[in-house]
Backbone as CSV, one residue per row, in Angstrom:
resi,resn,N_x,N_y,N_z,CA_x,CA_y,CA_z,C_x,C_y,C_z
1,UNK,0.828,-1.216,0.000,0.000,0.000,0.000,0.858,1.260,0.000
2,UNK,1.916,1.483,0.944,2.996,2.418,0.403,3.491,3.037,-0.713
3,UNK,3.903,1.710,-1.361,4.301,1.756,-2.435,3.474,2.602,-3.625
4,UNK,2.257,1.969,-3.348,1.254,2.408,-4.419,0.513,4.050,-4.022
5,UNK,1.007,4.088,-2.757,0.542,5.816,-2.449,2.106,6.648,-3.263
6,UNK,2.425,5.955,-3.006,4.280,6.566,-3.667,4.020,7.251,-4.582
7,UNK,3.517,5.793,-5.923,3.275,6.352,-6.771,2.194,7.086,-7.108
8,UNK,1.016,7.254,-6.445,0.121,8.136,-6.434,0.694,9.604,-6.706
9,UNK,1.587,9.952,-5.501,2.317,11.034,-5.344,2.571,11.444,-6.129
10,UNK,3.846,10.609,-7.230,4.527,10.947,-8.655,3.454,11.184,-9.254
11,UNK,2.463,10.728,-9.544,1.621,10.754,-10.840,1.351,12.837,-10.472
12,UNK,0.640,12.517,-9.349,-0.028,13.869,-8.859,0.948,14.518,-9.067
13,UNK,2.272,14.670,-8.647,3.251,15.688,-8.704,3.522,16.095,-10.328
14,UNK,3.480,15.217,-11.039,4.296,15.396,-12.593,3.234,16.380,-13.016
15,UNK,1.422,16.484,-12.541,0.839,17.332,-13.316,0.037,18.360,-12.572
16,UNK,0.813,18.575,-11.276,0.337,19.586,-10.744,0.749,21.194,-10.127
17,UNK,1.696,20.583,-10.430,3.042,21.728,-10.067,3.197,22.108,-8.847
18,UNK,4.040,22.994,-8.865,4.357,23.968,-7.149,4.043,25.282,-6.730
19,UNK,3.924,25.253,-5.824,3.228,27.064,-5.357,4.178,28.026,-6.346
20,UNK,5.418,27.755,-7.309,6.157,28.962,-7.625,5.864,28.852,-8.985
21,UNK,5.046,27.624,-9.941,4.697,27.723,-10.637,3.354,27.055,-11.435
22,UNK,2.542,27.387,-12.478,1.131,27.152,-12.649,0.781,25.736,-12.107
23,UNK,-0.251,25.916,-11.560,-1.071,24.650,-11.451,-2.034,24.552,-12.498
24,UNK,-2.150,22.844,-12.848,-2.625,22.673,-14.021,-3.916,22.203,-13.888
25,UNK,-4.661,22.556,-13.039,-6.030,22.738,-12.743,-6.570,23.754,-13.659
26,UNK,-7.719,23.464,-14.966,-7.943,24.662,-15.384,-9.345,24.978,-14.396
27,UNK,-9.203,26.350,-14.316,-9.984,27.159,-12.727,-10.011,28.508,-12.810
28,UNK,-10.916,29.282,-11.997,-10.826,30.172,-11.563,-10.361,30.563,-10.280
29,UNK,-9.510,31.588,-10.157,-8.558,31.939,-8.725,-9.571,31.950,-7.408
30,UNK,-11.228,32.126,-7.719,-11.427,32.481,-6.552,-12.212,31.159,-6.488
31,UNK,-12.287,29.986,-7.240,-13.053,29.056,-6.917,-12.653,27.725,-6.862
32,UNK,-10.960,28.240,-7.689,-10.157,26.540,-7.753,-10.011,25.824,-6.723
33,UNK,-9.514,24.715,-6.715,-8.617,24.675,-5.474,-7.635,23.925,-5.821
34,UNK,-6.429,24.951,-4.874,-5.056,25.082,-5.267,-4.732,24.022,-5.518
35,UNK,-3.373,23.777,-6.231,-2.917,22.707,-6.243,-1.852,22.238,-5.033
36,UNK,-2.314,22.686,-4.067,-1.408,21.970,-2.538,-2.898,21.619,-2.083
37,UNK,-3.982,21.551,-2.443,-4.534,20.463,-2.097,-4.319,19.437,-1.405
38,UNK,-5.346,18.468,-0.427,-4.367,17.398,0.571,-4.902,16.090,-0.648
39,UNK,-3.912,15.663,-0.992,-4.442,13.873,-1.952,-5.247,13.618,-1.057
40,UNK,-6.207,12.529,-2.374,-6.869,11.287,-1.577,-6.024,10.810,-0.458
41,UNK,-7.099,10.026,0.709,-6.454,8.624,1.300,-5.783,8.279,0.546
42,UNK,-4.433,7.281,1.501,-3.578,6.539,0.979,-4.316,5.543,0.698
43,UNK,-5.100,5.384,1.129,-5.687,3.898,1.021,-7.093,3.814,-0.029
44,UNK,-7.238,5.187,-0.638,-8.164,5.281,-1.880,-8.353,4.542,-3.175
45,UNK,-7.353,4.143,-3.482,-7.201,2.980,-4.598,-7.337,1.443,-4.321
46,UNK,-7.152,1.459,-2.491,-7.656,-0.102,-2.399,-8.619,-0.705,-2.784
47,UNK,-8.269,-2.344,-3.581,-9.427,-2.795,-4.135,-10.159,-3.386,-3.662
48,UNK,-9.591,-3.417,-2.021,-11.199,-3.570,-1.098,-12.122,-2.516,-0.464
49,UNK,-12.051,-1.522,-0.845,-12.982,-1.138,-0.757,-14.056,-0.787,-1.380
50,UNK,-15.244,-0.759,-1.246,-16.461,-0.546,-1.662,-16.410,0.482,-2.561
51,UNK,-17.293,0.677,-3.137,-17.913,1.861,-4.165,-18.016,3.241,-2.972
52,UNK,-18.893,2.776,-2.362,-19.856,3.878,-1.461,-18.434,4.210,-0.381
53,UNK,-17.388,3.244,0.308,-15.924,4.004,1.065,-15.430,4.999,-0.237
54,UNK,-15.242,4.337,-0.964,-14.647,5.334,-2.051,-15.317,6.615,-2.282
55,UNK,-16.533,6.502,-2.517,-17.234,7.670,-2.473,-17.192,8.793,-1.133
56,UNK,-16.963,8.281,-0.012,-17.277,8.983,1.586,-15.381,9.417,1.389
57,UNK,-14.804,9.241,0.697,-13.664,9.705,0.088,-13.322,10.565,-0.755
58,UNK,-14.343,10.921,-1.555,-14.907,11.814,-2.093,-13.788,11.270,-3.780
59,UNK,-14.038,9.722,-4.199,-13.301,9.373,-5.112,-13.958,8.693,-6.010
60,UNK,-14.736,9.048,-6.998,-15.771,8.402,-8.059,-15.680,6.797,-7.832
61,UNK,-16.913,6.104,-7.796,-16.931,4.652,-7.699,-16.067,4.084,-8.947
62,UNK,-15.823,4.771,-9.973,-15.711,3.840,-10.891,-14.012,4.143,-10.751
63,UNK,-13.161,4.319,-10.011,-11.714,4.752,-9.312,-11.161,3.168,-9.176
64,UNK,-10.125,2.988,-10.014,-9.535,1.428,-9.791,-8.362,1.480,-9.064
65,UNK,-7.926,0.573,-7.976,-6.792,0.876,-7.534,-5.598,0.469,-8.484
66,UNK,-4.405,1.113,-7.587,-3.316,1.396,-8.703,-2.401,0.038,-8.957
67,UNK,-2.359,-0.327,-10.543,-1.821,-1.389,-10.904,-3.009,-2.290,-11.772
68,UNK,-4.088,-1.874,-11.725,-4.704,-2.052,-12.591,-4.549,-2.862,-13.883
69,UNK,-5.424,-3.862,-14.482,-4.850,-3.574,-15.716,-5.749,-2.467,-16.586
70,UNK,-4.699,-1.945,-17.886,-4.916,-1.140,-18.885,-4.778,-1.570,-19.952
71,UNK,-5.211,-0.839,-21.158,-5.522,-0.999,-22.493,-5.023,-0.016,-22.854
72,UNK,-4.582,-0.622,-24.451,-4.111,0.155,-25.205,-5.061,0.724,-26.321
73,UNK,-5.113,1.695,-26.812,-6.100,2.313,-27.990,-5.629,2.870,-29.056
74,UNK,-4.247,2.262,-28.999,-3.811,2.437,-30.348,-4.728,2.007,-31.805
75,UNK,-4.860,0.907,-31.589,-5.768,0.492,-32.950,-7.072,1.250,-32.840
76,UNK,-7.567,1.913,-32.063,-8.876,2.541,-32.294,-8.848,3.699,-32.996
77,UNK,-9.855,3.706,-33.914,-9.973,4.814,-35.510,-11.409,5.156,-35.501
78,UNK,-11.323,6.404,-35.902,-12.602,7.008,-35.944,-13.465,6.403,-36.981
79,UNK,-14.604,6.537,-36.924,-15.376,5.733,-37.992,-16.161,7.029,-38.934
80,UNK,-16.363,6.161,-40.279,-16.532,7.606,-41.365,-18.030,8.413,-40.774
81,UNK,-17.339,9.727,-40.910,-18.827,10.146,-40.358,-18.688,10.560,-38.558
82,UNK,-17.807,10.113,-38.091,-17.571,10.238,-36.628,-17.336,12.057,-36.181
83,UNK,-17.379,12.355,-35.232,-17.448,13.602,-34.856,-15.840,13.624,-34.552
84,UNK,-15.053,14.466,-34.635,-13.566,14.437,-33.994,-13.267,15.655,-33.945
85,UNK,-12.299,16.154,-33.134,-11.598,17.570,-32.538,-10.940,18.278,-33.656
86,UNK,-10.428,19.344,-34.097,-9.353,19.828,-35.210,-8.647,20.971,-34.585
87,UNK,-7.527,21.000,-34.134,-6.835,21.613,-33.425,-5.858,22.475,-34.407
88,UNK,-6.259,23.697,-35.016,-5.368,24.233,-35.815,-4.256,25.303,-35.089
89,UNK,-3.161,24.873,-35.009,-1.855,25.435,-34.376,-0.898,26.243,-35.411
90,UNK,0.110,27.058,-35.180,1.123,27.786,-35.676,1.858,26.455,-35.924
91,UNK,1.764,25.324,-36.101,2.657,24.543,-36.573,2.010,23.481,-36.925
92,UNK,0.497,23.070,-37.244,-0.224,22.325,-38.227,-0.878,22.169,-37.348
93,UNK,-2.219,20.816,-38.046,-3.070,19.996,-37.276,-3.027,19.117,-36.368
94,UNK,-3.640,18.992,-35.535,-3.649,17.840,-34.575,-5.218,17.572,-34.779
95,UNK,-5.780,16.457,-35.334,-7.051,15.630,-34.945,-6.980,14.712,-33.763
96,UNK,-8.326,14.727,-33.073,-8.927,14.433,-32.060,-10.116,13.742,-32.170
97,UNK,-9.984,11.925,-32.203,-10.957,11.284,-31.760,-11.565,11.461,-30.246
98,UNK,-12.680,10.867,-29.889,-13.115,10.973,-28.471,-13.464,9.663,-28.090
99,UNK,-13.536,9.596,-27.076,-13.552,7.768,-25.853,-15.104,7.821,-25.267
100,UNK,-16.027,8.220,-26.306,-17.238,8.217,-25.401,-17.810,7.592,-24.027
101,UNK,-17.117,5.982,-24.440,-17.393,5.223,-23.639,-16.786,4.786,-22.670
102,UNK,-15.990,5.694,-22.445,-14.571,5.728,-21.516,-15.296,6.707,-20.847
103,UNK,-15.313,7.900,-21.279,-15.552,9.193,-20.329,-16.449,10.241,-21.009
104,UNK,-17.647,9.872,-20.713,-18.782,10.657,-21.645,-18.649,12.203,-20.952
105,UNK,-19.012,12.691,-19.666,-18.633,13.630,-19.280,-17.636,14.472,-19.788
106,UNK,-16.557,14.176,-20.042,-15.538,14.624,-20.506,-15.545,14.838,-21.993
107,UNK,-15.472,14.383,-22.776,-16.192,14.608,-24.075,-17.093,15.409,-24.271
108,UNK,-18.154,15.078,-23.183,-19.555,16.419,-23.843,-18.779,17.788,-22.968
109,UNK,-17.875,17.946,-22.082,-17.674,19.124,-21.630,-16.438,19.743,-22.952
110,UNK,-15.539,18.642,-23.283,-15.135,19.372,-24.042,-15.176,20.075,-25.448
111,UNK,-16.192,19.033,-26.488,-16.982,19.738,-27.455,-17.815,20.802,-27.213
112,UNK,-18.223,20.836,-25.911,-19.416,22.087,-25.641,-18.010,23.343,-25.752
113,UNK,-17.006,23.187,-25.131,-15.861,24.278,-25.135,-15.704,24.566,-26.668
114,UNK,-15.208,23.433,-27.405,-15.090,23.758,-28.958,-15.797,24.567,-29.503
115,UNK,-17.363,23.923,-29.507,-18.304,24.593,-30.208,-18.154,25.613,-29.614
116,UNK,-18.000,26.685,-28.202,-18.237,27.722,-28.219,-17.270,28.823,-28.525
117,UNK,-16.156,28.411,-29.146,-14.811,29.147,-29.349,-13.479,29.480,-28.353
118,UNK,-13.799,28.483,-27.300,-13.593,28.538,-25.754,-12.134,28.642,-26.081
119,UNK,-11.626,27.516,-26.710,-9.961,27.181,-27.140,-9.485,28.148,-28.001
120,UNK,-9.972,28.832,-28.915,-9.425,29.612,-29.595,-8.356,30.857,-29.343
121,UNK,-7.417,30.502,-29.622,-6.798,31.728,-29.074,-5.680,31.131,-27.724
122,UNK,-6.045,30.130,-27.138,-5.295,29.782,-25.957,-3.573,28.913,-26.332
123,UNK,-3.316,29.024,-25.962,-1.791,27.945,-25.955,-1.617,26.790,-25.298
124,UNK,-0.332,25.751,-26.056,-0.284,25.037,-25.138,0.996,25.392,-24.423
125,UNK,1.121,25.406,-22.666,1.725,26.597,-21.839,2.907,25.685,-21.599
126,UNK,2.463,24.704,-20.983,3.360,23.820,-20.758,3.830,23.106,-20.771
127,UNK,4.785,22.665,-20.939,5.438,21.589,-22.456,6.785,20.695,-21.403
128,UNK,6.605,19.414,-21.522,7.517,18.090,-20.719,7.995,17.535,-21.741
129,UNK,9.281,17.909,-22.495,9.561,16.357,-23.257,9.347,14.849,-22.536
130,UNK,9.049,14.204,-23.666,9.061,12.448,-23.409,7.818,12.280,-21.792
131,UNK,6.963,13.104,-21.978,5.603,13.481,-21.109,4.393,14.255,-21.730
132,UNK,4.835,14.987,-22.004,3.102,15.837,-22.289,3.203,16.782,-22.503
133,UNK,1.902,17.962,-23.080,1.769,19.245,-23.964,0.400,19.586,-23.072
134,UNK,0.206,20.637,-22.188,-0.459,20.806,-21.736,-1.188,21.965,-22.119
135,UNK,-2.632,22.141,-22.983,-3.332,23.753,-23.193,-4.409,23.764,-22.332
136,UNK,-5.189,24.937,-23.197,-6.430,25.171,-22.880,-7.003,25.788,-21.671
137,UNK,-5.703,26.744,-21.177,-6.274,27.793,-20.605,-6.631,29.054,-21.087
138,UNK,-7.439,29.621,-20.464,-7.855,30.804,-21.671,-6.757,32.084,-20.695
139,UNK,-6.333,31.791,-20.053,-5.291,32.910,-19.261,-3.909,33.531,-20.365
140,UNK,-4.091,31.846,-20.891,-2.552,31.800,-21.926,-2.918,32.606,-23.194
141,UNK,-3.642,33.665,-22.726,-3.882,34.528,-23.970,-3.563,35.969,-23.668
142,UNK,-3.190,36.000,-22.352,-2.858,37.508,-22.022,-0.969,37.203,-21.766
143,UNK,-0.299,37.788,-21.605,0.841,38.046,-21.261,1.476,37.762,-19.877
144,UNK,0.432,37.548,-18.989,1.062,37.816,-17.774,1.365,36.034,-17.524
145,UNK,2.281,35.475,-17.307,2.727,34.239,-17.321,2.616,33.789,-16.006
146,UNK,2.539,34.357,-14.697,1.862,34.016,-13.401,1.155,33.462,-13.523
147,UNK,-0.094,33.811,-14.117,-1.465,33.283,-14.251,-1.444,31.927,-14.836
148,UNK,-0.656,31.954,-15.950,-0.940,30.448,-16.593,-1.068,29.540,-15.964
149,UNK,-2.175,28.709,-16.562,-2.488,27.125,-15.674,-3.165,27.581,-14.448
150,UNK,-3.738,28.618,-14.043,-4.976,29.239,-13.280,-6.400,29.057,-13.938
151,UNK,-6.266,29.260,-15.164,-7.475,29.509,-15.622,-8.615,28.511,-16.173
152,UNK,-9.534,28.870,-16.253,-10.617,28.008,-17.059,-11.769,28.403,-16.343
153,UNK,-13.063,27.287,-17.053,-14.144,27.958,-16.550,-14.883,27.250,-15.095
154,UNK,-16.461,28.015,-14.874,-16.704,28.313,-13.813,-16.856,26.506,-13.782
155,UNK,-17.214,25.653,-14.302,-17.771,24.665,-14.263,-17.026,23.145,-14.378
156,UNK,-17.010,22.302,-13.146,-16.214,21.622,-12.943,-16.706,20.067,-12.920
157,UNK,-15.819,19.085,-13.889,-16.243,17.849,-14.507,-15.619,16.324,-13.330
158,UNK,-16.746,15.843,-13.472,-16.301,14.681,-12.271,-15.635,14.219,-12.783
159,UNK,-14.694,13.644,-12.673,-13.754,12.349,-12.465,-13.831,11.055,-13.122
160,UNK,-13.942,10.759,-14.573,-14.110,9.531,-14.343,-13.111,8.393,-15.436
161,UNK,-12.290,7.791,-14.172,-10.905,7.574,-14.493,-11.376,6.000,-15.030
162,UNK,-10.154,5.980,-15.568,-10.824,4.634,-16.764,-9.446,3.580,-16.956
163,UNK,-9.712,2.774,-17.852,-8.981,1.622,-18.184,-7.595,1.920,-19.290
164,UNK,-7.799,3.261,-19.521,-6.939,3.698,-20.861,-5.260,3.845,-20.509
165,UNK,-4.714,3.879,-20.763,-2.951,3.486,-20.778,-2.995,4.958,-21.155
166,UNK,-2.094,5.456,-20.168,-1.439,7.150,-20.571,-0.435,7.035,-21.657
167,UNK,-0.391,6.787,-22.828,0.564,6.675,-24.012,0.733,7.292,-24.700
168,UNK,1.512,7.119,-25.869,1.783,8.727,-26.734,0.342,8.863,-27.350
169,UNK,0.277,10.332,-28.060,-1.432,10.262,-28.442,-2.348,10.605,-27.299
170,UNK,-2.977,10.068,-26.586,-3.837,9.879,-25.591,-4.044,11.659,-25.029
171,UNK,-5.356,11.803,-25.359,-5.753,12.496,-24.736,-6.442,12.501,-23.336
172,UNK,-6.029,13.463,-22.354,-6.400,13.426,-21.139,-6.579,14.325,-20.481
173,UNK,-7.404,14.786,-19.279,-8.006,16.260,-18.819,-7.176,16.643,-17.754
174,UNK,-6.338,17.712,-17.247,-5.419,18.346,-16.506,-6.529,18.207,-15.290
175,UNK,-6.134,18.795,-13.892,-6.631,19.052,-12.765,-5.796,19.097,-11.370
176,UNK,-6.418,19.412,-10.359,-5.376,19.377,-9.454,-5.632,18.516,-8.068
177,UNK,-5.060,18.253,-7.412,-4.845,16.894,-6.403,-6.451,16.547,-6.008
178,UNK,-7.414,17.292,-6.035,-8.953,17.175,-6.365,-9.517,16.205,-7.625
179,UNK,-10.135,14.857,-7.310,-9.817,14.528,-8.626,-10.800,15.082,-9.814
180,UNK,-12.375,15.516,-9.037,-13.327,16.162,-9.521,-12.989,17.751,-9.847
181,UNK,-11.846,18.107,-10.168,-11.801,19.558,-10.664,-10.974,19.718,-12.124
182,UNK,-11.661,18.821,-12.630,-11.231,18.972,-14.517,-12.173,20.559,-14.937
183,UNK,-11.421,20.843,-15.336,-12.473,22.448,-16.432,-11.967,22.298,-17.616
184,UNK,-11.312,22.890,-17.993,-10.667,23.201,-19.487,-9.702,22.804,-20.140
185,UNK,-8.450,22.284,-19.380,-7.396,22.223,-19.536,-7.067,20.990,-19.517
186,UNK,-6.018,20.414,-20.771,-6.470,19.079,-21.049,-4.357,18.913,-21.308
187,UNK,-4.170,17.536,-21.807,-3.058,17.581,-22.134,-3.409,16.392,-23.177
188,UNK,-1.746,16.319,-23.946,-1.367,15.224,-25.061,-0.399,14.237,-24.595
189,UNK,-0.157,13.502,-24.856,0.685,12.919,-24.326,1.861,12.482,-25.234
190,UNK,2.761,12.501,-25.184,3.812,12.430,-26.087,5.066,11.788,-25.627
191,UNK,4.621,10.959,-24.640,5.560,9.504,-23.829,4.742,8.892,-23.189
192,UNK,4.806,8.062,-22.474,4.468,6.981,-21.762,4.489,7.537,-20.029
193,UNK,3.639,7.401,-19.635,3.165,7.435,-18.204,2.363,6.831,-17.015
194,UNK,2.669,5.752,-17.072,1.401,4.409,-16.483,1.364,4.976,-14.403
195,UNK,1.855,6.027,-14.356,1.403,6.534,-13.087,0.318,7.605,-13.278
196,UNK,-0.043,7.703,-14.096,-1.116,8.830,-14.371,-2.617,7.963,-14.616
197,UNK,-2.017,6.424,-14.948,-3.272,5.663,-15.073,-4.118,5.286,-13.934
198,UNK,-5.440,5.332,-13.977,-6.787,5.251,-12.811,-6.703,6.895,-12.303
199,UNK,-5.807,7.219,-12.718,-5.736,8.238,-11.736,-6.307,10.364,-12.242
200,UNK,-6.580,9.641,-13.699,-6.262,10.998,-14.619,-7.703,10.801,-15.636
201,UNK,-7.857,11.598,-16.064,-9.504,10.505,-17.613,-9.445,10.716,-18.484
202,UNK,-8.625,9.906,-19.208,-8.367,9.718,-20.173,-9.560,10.374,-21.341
203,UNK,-9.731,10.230,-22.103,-11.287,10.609,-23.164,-10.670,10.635,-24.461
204,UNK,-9.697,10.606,-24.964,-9.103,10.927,-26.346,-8.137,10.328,-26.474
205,UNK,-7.789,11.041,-28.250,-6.396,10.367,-28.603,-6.436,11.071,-30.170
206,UNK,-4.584,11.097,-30.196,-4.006,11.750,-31.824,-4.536,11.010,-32.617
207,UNK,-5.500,11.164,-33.425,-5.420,10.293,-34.931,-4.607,11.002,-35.825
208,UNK,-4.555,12.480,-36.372,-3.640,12.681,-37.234,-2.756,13.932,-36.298
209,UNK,-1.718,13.874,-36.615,-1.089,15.420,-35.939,0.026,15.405,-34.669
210,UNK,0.122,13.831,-35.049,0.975,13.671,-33.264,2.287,14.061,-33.324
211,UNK,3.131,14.122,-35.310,4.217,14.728,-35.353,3.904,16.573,-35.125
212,UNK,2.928,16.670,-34.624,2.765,18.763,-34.854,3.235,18.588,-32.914
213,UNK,2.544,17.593,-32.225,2.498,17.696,-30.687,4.086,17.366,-30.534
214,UNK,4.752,16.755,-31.113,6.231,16.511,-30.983,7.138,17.612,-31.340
215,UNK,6.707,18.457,-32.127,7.408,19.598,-32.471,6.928,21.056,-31.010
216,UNK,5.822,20.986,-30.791,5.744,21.553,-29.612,6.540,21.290,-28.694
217,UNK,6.599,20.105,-28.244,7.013,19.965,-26.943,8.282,19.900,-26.601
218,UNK,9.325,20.347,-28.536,10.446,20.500,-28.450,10.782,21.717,-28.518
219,UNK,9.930,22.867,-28.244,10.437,24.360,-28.166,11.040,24.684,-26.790
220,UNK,11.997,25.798,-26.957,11.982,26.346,-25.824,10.999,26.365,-24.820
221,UNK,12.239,26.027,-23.349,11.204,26.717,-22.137,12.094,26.374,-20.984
222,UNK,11.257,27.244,-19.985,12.031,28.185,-19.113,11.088,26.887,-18.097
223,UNK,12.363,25.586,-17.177,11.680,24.537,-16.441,10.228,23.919,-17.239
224,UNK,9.087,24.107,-16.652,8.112,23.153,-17.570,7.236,24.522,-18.432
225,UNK,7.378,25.948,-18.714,7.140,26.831,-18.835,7.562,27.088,-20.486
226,UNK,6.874,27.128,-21.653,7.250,27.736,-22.579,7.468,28.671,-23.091
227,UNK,8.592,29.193,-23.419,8.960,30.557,-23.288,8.067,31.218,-24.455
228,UNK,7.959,30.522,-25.998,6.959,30.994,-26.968,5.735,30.363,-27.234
229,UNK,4.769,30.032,-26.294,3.765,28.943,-26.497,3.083,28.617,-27.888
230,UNK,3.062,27.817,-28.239,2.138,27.623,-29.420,0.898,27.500,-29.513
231,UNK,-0.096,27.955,-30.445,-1.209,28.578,-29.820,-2.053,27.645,-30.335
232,UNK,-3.261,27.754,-30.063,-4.979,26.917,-30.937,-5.003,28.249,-31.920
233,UNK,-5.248,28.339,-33.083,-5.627,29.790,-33.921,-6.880,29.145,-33.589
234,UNK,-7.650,28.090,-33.938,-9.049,27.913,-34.189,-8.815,26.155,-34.177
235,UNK,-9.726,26.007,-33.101,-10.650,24.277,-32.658,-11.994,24.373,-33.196
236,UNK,-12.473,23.217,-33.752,-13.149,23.453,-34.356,-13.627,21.685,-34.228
237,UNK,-15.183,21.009,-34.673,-15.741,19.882,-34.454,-16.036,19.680,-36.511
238,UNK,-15.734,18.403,-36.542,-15.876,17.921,-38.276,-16.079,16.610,-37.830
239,UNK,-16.737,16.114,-39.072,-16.273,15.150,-39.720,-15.199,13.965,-40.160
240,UNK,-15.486,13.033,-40.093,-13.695,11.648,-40.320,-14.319,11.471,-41.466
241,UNK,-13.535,11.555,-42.284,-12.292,11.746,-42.429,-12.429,13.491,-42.790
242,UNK,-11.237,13.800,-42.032,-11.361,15.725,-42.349,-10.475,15.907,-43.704
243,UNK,-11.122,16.622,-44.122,-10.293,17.132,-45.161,-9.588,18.115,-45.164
């Protein structure tokens, strides 16, 4: 059980940052909550406990403890006609299938963002080689670089952590040691991370564009901080196959 709070820790630490720099909770300052947040119980992932302990834990029933097995979704392809993400960047496309059945919540919160122009304009702020590309705050549109990874909106998405393998591709929703405080802010993944699995919700994945997320996450930056972020010009919902 140690062990597996250990790695709890790592997972939480790699995407939440420190009081001196953004937390990747997308939020508002007066309603987030911080990312020194206290973790779950150590003992939250045990797989003896019940649905309803887990819950008086305040940790979605459907929360697997850690070690799990996972799946891979590599072979999964959008089907013709399927709805998918289009992420147009200063350095090409990235398409975006969705995991309905993985994490419906998450999906309908984040097309509702698309459709409303929510991403447009935002960056991705913070950038981990051989880890992840983190956007979709709308803060990362003003200048003041404090703020980044503060922001997003008023409205906050439960939790619901799944069977999916954190792998390259894989889309997944940012938040902070809270596991119910997903808003806006999502990441890519662009290495391998099996401590982020049960623990993070998964909902997506690169179908086309994963060499544009590799060229991001090789720009400059100042610790996990990009010094020139690369931006969304325009997200947008189509059609598979996009043209």
């Amino acid at each position: 059980m140690k062990t597996q709070y250990l790695a709890f820790l790592l997972g939480a630490a790699l995407l939440a940052g420190c009081n001196d720099k953004p937390a990747e909770v997308a939020s508002t300052p007066t309603t987030a909550p911080p990312a020194t947040d206290t973790p779950p119980a150590k003992d939250a992932y045990d797989a003896t406990l019940s649905n309803s302990q887990l819950s008086s834990r305040g940790i979605p029933s459907q929360a697997k403890p850690m070690g799990k097995e996972t799946i891979s979704v590599a072979d999964r392809k959008p089907k013709d006609g399927e709805e998918v993400a289009v992420l147009e960047t200063d350095m090409g496309k990235i398409v975006l299938m969705f995991f309905p059945d993985k994490a419906p919540n998450h999906v309908a919160n984040f097309k509702k963002l698309v459709k409303s122009g929510f991403y447009d304009g935002t960056r991705f702020h913070r950038t981990i080689p051989n880890f992840m590309i983190q956007g979709g705050d709308p803060n990362t549109k003003n200048s003041d670089r404090s703020s980044w990874g503060q922001g997003g909106p008023e409205e906050r998405v439960m939790a619901e952590f799944n069977d999916i393998h954190h792998t390259k591709g894989v889309l997944s929703m940012a938040r902070s040691n809270d596991p119910n405080s997903a808003g806006s802010q999502f990441f890519i993944m662009v290495g391998e991370a099996p401590t982020l699995d049960w623990k993070y919700s998964a909902f997506g994945k690169v179908v086309t564009g994963q060499e544009v997320a590799d060229k991001i996450v090789s720009q400059p930056a100042e610790g996990e901080l990009a010094v020139d972020p690369v931006a969304i010009k325009k997200a947008t919902l189509q059609k598979w196959p996009v043209k």
